[in-house]
N, C-alpha and C positions, 0 to 999 in steps of 0.2 A: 350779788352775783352779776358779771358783768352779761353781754350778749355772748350768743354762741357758743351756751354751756351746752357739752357733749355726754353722756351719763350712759354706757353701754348697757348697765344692770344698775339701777340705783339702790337694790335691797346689798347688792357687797360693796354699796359707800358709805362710812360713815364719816360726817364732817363735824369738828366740833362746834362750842362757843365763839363767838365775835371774831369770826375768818372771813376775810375780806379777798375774795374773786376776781381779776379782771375780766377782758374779755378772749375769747378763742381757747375757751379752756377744754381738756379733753380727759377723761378717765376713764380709761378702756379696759374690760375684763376680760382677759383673754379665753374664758373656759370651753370655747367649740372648740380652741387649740390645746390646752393644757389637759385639760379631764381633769382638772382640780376643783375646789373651792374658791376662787382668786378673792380678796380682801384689799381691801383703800381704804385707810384710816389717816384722818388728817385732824392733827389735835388741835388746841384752845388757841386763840388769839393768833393765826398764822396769814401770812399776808402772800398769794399768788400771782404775778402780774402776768403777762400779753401774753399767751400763748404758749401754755405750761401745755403737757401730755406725759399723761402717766400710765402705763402700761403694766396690768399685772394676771400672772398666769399664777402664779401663788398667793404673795401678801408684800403692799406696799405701805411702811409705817412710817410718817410724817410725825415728830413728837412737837410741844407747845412750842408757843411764842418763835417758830419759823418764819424766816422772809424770805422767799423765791423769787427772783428776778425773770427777767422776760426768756422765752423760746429756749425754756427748759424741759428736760426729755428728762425723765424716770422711768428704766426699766427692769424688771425683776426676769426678762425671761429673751433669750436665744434661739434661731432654730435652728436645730442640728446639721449638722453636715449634711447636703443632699449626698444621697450613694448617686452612682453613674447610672443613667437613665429614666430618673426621676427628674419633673423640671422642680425648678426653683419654685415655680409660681403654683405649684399642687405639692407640696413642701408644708405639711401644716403639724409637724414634731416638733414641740418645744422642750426646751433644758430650762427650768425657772425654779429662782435661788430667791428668797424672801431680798427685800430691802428696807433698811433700816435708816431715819433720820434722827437723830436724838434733839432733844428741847436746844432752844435759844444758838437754832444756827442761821446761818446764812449763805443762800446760794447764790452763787452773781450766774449774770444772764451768760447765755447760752450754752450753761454747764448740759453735761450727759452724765447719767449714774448708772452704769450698768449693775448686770444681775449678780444678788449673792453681798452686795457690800452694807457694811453697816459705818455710819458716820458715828462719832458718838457726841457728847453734850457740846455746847457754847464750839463750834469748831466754823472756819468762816473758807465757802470753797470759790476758789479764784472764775474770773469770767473765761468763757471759754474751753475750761477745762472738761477733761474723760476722765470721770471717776472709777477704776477699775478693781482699786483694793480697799480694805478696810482703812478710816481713817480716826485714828487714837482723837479721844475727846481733846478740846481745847487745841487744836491744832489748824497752822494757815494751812492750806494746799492748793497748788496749781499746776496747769501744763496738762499737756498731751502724752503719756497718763499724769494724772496728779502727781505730784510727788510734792512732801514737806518742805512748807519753806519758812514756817517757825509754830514754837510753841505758844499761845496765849498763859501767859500766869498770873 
């Protein structure tokens, strides 16, 4: 594990076998906002680099043999709309939708995955991109939101 590991609740992290850390990593539970359980599971042999943050008000599922590129954001949770007269900054209502990473992907750096998406196996997500929908196993995707830009066979 590199420096500057951040562990908001370390009883809902679970990290597997031989996963390798860099540094500035952050995994935040978001439960004084959600009123849930929130969960981080990060499977077997998965590789994190510079300044990952992961964000969960439900459940955030990392599957094996993943490689995460640098100043990547996982998020499983939003807050709602503020009503008028409410400030932004006393605003602590979230909408949080599980997220899913399935085995043997790869994320390029400075991806964002918002709440609610599930990646599925071997699928490789472009640098830069907002992950906003589900993304069919074995599939390239990129851009501002993802979108397909081919099949692995």
């Amino acid at each position: 594990m590199g420096k500057k590991l951040l562990m908001s609740k370390p009883g809902s992290v679970w990290i597997g076998d031989r996963v390798t850390i860099c540094e500035d990593f952050i995994l935040e539970d978001l439960l004084p906002f959600s009123g849930l359980s929130p969960k981080i599971f990060i499977g077997n042999n998965c590789t994190i680099l510079f300044r990952f943050q992961c964000n969960a008000g439900e459940s955030v599922k990392i599957g094996d043999n993943v490689l995460i590129a640098s100043n990547v954001l996982i998020t499983d949770s939003d807050h709602i709309v503020t009503p008028t007269g409410i400030s932004v900054t006393e605003n602590d209502q979230l909408i949080s939708k599980p997220v899913i990473i399935g085995n043997n992907c790869w994320v390029g750096q400075n991806v964002v995955i918002l709440k609610g998406v599930t990646i599925g196996d071997s699928c490789m997500i472009g640098a830069n991109s907002v992950v906003t929908k589900n993304v069919e196993a074995n599939s390239v995707v990129a851009g501002n939101p993802a979108r397909l830009i081919k099949n692995i066979k």
